[in-house]
C-alpha positions, 0 to 999 in steps of 0.5 A: 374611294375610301378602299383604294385611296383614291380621290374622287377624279382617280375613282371616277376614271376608274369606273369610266374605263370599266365601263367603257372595257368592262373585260379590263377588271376580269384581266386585272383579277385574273393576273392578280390570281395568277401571281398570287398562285405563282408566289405561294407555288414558290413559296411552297417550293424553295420553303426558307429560300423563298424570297418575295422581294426577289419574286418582286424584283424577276416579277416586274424586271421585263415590265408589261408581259403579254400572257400570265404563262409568259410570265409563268415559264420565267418564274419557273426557270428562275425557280429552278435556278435560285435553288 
């Protein structure tokens, strides 16, 4: 509880969903690892025009994506674009 910040009802929910679906904390981690190696790809791409607010911002425009390449394909085309 103390590492995320939670209270005891928040973390225990938690741990009951994990239980109940435990291949929700491998999705979680696989998307976290994903957009962490999309944003050091752009990052290492556009160098000084590299902006996290608005790989934020084009990230989380279209809520929820389906498939991390989904979400791949968008940032690439917008990459080429913010040049």
């Amino acid at each position: 509880m103390a590492n995320r910040g939670l209270c005891e009802p928040g973390a225990t929910a938690d741990v009951e969903q994990y239980m109940v679906i435990p291949g929700n904390a491998r999705r979680y981690k696989v998307g976290q690892l994903g957009i962490q190696e999309l944003c050091a790809r752009y990052q290492k791409q556009l160098g000084g025009k590299f902006s996290l607010s608005i790989f934020h911002d084009k990230m989380l425009k279209d809520d929820g994506l389906p498939l991390l390449v989904v979400l791949e394909h968008k940032m690439d085309d917008r990459a080429t674009r913010q040049r």
